[in-house]
C-alpha atoms as an extended CHARMM CRD file, in Angstrom:
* protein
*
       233  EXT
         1         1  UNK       CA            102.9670000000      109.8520000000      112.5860000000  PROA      1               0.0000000000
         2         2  UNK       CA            105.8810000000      109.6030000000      110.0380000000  PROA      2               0.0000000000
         3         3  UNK       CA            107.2810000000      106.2910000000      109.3440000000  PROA      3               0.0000000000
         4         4  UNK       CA            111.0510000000      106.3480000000      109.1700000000  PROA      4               0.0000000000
         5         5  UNK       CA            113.2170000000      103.7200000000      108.2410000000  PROA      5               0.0000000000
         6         6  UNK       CA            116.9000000000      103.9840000000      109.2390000000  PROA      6               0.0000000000
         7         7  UNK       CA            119.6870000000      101.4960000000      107.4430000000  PROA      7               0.0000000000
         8         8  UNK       CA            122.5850000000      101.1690000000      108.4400000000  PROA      8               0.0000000000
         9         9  UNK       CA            126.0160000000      100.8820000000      106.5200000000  PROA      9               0.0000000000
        10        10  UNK       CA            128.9980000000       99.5320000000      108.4540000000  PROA      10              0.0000000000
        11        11  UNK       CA            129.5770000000       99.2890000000      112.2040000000  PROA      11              0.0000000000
        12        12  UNK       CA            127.4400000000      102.0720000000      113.5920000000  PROA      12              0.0000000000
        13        13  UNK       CA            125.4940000000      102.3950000000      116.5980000000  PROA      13              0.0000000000
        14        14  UNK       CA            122.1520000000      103.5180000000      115.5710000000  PROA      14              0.0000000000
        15        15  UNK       CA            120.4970000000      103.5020000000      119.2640000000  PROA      15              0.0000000000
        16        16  UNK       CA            120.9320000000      107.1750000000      119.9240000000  PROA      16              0.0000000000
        17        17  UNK       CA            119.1320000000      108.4460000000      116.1520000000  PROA      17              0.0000000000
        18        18  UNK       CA            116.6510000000      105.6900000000      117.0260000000  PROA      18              0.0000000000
        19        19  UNK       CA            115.8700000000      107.0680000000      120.7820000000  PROA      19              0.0000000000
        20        20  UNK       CA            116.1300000000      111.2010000000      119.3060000000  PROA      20              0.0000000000
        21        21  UNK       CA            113.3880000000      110.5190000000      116.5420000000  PROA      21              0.0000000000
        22        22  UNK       CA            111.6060000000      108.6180000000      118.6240000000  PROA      22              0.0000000000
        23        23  UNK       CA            111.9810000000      111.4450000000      121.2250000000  PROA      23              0.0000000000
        24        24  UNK       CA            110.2430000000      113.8940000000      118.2030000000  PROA      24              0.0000000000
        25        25  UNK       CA            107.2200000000      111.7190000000      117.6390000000  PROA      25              0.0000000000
        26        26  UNK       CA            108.0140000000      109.4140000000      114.7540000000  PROA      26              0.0000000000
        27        27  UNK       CA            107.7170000000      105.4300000000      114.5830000000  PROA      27              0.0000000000
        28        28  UNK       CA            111.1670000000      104.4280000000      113.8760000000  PROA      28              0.0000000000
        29        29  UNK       CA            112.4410000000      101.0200000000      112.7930000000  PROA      29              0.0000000000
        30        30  UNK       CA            116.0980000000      100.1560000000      112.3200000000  PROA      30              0.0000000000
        31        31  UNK       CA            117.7770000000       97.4240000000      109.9880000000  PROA      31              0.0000000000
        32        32  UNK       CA            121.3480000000       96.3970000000      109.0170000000  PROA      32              0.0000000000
        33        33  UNK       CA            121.1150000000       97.1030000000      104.8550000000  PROA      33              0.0000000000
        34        34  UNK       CA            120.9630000000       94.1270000000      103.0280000000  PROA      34              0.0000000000
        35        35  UNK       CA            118.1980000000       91.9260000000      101.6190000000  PROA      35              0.0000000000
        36        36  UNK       CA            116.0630000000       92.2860000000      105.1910000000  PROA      36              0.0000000000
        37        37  UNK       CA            115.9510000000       95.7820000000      104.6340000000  PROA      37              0.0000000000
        38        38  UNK       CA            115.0380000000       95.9490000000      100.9310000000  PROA      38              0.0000000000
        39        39  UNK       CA            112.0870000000       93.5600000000      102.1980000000  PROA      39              0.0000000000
        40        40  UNK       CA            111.1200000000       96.1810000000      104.6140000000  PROA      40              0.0000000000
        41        41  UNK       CA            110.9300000000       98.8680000000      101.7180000000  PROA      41              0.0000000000
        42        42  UNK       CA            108.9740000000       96.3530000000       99.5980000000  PROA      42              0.0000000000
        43        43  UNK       CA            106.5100000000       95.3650000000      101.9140000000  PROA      43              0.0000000000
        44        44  UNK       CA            105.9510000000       98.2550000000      104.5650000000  PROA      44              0.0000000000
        45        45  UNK       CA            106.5050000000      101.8910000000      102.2350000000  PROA      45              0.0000000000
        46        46  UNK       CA            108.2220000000      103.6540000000      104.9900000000  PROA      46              0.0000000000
        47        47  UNK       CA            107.6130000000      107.9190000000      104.8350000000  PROA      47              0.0000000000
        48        48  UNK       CA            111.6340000000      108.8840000000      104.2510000000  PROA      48              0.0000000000
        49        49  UNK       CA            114.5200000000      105.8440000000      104.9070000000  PROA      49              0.0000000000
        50        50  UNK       CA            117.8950000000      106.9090000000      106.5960000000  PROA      50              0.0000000000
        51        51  UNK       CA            120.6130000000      105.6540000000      105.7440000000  PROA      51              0.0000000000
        52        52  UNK       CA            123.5320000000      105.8470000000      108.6900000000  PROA      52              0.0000000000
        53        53  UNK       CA            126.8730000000      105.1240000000      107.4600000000  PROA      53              0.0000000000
        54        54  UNK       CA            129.9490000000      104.3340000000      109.0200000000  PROA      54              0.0000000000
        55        55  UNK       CA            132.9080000000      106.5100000000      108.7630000000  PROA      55              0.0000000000
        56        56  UNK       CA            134.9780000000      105.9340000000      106.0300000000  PROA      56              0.0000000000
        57        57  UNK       CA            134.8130000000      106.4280000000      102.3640000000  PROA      57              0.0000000000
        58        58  UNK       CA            134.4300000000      103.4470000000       99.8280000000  PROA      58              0.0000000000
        59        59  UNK       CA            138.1910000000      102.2440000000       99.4530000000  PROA      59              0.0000000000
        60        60  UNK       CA            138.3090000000      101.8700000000      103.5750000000  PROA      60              0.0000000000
        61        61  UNK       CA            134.8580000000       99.7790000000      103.8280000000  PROA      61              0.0000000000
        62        62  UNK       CA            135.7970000000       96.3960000000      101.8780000000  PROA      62              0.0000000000
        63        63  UNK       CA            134.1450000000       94.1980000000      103.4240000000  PROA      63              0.0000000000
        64        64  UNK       CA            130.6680000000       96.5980000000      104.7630000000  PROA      64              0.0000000000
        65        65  UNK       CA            128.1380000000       97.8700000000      102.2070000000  PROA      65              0.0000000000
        66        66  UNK       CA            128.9640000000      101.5150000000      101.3290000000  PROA      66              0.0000000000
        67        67  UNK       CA            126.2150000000      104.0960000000      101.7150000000  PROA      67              0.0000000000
        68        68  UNK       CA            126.5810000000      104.4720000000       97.8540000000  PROA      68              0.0000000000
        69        69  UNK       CA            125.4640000000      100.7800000000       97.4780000000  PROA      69              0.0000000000
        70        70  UNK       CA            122.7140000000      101.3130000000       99.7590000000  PROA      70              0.0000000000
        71        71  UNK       CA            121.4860000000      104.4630000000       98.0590000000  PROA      71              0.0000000000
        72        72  UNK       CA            121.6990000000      102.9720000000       94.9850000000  PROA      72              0.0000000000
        73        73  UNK       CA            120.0040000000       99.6140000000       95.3960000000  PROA      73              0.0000000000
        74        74  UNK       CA            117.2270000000      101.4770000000       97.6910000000  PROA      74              0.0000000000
        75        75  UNK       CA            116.7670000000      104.0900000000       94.9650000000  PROA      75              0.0000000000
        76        76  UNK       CA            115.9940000000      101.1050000000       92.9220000000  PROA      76              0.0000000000
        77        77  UNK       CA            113.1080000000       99.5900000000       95.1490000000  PROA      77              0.0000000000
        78        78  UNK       CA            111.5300000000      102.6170000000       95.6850000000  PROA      78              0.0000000000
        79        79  UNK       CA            110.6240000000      106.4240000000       95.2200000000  PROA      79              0.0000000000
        80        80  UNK       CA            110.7330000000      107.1150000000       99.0080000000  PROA      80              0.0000000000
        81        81  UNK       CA            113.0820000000      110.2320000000      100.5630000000  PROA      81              0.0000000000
        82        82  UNK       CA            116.6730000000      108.9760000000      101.1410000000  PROA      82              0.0000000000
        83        83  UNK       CA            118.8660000000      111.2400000000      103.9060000000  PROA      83              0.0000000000
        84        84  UNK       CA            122.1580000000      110.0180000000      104.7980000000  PROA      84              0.0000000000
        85        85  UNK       CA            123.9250000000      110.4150000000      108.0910000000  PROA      85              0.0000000000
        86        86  UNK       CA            127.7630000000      110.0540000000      107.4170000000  PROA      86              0.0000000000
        87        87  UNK       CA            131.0130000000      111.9030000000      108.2130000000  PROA      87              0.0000000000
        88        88  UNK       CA            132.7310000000      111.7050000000      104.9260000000  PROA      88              0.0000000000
        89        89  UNK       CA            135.5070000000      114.7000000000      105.2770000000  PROA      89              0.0000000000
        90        90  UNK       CA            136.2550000000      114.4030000000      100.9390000000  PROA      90              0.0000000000
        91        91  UNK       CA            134.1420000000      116.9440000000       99.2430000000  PROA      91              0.0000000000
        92        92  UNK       CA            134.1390000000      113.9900000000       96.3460000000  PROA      92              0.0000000000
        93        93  UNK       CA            132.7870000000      111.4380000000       98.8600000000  PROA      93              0.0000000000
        94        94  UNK       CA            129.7570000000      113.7970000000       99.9030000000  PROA      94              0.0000000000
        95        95  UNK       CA            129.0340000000      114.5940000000       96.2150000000  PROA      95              0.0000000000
        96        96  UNK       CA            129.0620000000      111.0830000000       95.3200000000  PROA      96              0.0000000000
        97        97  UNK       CA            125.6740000000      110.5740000000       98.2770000000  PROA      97              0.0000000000
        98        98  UNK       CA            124.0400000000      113.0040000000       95.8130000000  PROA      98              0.0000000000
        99        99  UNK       CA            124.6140000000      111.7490000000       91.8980000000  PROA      99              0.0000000000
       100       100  UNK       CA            124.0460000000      108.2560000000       93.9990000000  PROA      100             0.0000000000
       101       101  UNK       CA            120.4550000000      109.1890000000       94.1800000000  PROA      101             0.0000000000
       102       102  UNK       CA            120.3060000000      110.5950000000       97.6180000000  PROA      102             0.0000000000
       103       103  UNK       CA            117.6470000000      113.7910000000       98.9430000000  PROA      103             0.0000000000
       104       104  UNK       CA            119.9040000000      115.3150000000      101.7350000000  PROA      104             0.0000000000
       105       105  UNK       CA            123.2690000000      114.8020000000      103.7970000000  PROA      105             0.0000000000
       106       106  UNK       CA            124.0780000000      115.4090000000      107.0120000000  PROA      106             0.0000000000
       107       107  UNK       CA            127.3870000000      115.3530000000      109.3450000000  PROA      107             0.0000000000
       108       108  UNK       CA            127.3200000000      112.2320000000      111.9630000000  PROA      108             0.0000000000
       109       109  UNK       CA            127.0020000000      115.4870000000      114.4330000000  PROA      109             0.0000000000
       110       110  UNK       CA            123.3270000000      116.2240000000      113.4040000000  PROA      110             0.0000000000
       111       111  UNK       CA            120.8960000000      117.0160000000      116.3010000000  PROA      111             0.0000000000
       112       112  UNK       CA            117.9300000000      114.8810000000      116.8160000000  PROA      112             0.0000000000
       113       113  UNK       CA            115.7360000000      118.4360000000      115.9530000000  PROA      113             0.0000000000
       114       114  UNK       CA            117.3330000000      119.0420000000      113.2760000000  PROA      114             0.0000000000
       115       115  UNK       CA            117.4370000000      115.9990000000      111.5780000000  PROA      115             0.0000000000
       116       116  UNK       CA            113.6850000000      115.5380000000      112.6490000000  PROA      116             0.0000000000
       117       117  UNK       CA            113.0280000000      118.7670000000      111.2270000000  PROA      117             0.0000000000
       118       118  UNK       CA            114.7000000000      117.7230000000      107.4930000000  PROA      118             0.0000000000
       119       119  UNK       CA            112.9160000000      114.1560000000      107.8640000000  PROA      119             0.0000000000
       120       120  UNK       CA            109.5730000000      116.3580000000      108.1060000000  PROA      120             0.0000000000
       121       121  UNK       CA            110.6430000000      118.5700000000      105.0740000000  PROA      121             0.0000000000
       122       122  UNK       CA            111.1360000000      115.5680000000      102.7360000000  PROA      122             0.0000000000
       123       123  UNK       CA            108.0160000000      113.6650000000      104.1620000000  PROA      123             0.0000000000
       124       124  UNK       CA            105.8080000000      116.7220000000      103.3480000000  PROA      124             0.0000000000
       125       125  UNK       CA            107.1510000000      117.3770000000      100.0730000000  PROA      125             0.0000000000
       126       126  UNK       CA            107.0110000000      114.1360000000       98.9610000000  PROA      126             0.0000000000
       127       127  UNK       CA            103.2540000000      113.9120000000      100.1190000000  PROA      127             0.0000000000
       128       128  UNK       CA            102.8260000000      117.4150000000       98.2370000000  PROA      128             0.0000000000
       129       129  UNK       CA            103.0880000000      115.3040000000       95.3560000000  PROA      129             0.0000000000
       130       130  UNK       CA            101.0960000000      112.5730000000       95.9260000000  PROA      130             0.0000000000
       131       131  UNK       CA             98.3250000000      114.1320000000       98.3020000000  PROA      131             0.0000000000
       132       132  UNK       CA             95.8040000000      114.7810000000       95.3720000000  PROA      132             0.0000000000
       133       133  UNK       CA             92.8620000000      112.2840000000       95.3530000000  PROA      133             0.0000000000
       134       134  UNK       CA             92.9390000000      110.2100000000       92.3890000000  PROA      134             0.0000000000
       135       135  UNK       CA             89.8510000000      108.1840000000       91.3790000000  PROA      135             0.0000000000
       136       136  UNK       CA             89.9880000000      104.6190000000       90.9070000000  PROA      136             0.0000000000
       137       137  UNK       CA             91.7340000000      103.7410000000       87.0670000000  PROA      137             0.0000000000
       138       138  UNK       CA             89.8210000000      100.7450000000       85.1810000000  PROA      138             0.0000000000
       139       139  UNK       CA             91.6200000000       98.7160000000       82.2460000000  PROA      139             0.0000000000
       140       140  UNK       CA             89.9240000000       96.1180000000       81.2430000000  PROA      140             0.0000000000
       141       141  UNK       CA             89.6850000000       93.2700000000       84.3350000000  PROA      141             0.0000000000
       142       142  UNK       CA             92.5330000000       95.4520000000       85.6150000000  PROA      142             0.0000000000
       143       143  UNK       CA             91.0990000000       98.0110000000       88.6860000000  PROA      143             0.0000000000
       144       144  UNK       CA             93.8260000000      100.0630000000       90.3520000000  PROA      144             0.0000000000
       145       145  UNK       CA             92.7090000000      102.3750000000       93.5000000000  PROA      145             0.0000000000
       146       146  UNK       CA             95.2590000000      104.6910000000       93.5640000000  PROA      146             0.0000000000
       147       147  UNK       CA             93.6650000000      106.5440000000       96.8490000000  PROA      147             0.0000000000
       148       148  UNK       CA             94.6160000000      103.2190000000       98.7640000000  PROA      148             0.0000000000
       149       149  UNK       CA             96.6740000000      101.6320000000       96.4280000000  PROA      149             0.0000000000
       150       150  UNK       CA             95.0770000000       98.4050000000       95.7060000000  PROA      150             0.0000000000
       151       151  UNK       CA             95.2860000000       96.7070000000       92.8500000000  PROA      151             0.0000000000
       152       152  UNK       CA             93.1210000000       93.9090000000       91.7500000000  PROA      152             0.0000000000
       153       153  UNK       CA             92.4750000000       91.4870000000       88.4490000000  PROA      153             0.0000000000
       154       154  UNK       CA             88.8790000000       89.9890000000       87.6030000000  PROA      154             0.0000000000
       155       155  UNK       CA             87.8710000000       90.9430000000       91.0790000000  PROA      155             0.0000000000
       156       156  UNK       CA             90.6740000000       89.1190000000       92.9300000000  PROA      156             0.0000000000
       157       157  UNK       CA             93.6160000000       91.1660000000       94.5630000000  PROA      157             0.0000000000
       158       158  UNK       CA             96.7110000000       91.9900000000       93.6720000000  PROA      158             0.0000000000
       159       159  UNK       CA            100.0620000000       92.1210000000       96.2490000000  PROA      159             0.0000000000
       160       160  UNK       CA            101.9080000000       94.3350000000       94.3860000000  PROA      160             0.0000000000
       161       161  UNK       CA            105.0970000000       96.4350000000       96.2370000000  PROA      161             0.0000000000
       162       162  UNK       CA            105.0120000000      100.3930000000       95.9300000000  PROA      162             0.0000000000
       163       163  UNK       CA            106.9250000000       99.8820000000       92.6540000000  PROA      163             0.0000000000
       164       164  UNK       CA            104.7290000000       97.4590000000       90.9150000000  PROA      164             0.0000000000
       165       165  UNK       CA            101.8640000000       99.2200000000       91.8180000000  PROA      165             0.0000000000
       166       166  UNK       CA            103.4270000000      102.6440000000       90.5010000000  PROA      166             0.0000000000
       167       167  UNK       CA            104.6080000000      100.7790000000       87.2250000000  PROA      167             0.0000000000
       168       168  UNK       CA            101.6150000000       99.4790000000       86.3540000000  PROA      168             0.0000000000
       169       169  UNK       CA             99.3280000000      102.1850000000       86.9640000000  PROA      169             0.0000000000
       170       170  UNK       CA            101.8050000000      104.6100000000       84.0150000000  PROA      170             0.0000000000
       171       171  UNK       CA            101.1370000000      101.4770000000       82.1130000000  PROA      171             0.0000000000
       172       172  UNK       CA             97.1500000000      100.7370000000       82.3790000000  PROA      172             0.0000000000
       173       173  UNK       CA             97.2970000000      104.6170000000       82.2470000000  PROA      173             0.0000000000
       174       174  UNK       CA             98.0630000000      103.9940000000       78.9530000000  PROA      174             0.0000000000
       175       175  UNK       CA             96.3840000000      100.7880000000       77.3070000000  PROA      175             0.0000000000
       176       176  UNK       CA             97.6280000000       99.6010000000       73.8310000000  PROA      176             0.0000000000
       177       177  UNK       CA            100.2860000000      102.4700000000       73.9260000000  PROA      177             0.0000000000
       178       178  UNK       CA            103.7800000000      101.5140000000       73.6460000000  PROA      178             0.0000000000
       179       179  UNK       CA            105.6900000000      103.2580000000       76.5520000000  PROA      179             0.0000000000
       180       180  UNK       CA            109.5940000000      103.3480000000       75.7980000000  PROA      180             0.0000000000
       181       181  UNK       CA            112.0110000000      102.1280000000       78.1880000000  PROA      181             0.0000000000
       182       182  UNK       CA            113.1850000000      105.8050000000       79.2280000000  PROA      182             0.0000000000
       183       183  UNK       CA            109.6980000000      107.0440000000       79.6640000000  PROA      183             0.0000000000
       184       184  UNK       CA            108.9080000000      104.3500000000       82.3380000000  PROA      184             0.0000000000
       185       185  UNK       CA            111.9260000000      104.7820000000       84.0600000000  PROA      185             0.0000000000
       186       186  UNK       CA            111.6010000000      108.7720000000       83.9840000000  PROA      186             0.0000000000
       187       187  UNK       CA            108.0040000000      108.1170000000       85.2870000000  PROA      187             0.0000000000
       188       188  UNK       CA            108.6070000000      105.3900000000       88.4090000000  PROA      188             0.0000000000
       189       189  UNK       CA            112.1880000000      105.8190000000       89.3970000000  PROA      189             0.0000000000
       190       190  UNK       CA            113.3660000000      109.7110000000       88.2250000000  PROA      190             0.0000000000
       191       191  UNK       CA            115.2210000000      111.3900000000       86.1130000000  PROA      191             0.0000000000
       192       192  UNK       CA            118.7510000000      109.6550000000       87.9500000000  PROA      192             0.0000000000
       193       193  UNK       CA            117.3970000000      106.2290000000       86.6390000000  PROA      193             0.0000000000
       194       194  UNK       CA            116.1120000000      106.8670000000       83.0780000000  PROA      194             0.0000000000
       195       195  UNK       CA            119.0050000000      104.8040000000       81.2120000000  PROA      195             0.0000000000
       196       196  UNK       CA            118.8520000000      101.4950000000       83.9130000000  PROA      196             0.0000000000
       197       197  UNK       CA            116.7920000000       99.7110000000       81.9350000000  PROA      197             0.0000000000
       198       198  UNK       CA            117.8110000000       96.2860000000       83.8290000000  PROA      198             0.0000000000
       199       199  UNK       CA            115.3120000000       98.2200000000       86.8400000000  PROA      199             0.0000000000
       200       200  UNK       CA            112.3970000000       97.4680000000       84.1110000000  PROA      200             0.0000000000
       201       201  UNK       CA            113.3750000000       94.5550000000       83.0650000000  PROA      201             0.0000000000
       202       202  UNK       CA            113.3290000000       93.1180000000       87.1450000000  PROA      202             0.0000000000
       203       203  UNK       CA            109.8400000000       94.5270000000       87.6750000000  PROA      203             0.0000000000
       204       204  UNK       CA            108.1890000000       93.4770000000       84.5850000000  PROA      204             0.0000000000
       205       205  UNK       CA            109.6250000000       89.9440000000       85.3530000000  PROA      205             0.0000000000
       206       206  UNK       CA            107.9740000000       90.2950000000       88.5380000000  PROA      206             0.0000000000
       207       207  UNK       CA            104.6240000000       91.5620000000       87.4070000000  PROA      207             0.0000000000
       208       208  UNK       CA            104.1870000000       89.2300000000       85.4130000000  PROA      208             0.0000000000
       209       209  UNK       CA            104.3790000000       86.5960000000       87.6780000000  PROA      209             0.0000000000
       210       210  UNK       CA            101.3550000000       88.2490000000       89.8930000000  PROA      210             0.0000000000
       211       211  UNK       CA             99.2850000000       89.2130000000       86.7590000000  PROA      211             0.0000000000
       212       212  UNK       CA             99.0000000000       86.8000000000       84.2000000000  PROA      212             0.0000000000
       213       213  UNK       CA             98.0740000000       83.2330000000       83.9860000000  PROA      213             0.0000000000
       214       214  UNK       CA            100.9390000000       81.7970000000       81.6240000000  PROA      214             0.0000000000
       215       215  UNK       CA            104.1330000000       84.5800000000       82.2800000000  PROA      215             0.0000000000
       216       216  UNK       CA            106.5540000000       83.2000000000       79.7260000000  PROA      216             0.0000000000
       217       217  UNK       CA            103.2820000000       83.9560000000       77.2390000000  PROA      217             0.0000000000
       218       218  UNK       CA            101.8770000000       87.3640000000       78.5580000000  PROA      218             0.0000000000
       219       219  UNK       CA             98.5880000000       88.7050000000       77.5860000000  PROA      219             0.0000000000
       220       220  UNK       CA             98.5630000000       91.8920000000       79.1220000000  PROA      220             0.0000000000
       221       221  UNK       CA            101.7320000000       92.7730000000       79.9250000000  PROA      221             0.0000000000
       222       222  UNK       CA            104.0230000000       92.9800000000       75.9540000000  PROA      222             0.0000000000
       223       223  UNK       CA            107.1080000000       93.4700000000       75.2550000000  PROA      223             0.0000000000
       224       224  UNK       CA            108.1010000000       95.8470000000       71.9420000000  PROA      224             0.0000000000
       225       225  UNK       CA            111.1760000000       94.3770000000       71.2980000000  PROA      225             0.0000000000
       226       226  UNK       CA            113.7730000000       97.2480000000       71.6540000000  PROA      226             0.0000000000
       227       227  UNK       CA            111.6100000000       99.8310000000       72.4980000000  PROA      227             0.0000000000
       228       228  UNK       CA            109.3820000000       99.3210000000       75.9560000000  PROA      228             0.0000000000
       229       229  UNK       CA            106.3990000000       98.2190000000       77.1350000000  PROA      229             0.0000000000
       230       230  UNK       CA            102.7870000000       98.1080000000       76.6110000000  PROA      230             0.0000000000
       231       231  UNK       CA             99.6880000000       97.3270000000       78.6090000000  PROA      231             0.0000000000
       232       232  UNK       CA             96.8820000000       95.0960000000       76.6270000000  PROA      232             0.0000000000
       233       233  UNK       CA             93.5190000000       95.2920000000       78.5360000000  PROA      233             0.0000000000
């Protein structure tokens, strides 16, 4: 059963989306976007996320989060499929959803099949990438089980979010190898992320934390200053 995650931008009414995919067999869950729903992406790894904007493009919406903003912070929490759901009448405006980081627009108008169907064409891409087994990667106390994505460090687990987990593993992938900034970010967030290097410098803060014992004097996890990051067994 696909997990789909539907945010919503503005004053909307997301009950009828919510009853249509539920109609089609997926487990839907619905959330205003703000710092509840980045939560949800960082704790839970939903299969594609919606995002259903109001009408309206960003100059009318002053005071409710554009669907830009949500793409855009989203897009930095996670790798997942992004559709939007908007009526935006400006060519400009529907451009924008795409260079914003978004997979796929649709008109407000959008059947519950058909948007079902697209939410199923993401979901199975996505998992055409990721549906090879991997073995189990070992770096020194570091074990990473990429098959169920677990983490854990000298034997004892690791709660890491879908992003932590993916940065690390291009990292221990690598031990004693300088990655630069651009390479990480091409690897864990895509090719529309490869100059935000304050993304990086957020979830290396935060790995740190959950890794080693003293994180204002890492061990594992070093900075090259200038240049990236490298993973110390």
């Amino acid at each position: 059963m696909l997990d789909v995650l539907i945010l919503t931008s503005g004053p909307v009414s997301v009950r009828p989306m919510r009853t249509g995919l539920l109609g089609e067999g997926m487990a839907v869950r619905a959330q205003p976007f703000g710092s509840a729903a980045l939560a949800l992406l960082d704790h839970h790894a939903p299969d594609v996320v919606l995002i259903l904007h109001a009408e309206g493009p960003p100059a009318a919406m002053a005071h409710e989060v554009h669907a830009l903003t949500a793409i855009r912070q989203v897009r930095a929490y996670a790798t997942v499929p992004i559709l939007v759901v908007a009526d935006l009448p400006n060519e400009d405006d529907r451009l924008l959803v795409f260079t914003g980081g978004a997979d796929d627009f649709m008109p407000g108008s959008v059947s519950s099949r058909e948007l079902a169907a697209r939410i199923r064409v993401h979901a199975k891409r996505r998992m055409g990438h990721t549906s090879h087994v991997l073995p189990p990667m070992e770096s020194g106390p570091l074990r990473l089980d990429r098959a169920r994505h677990q983490a854990t460090l000298r034997g004892h687990r690791l709660t890491l979010t879908p992003i932590e987990f993916r940065l690390l593993a291009v990292l221990a992938a690598h031990p004693e190898l300088v990655i630069p900034h651009h390479d990480l970010l091409l690897a864990v967030w895509g090719p529309r992320h490869d100059t935000d290097t304050p993304y990086l410098r957020v979830y290396v803060r935060s790995l740190r934390r959950k890794i080693e014992v003293d994180p204002s004097h890492p061990k594992h996890l070093l900075t090259e200053a200038g240049v990236g990051y490298v993973w110390m067994p």
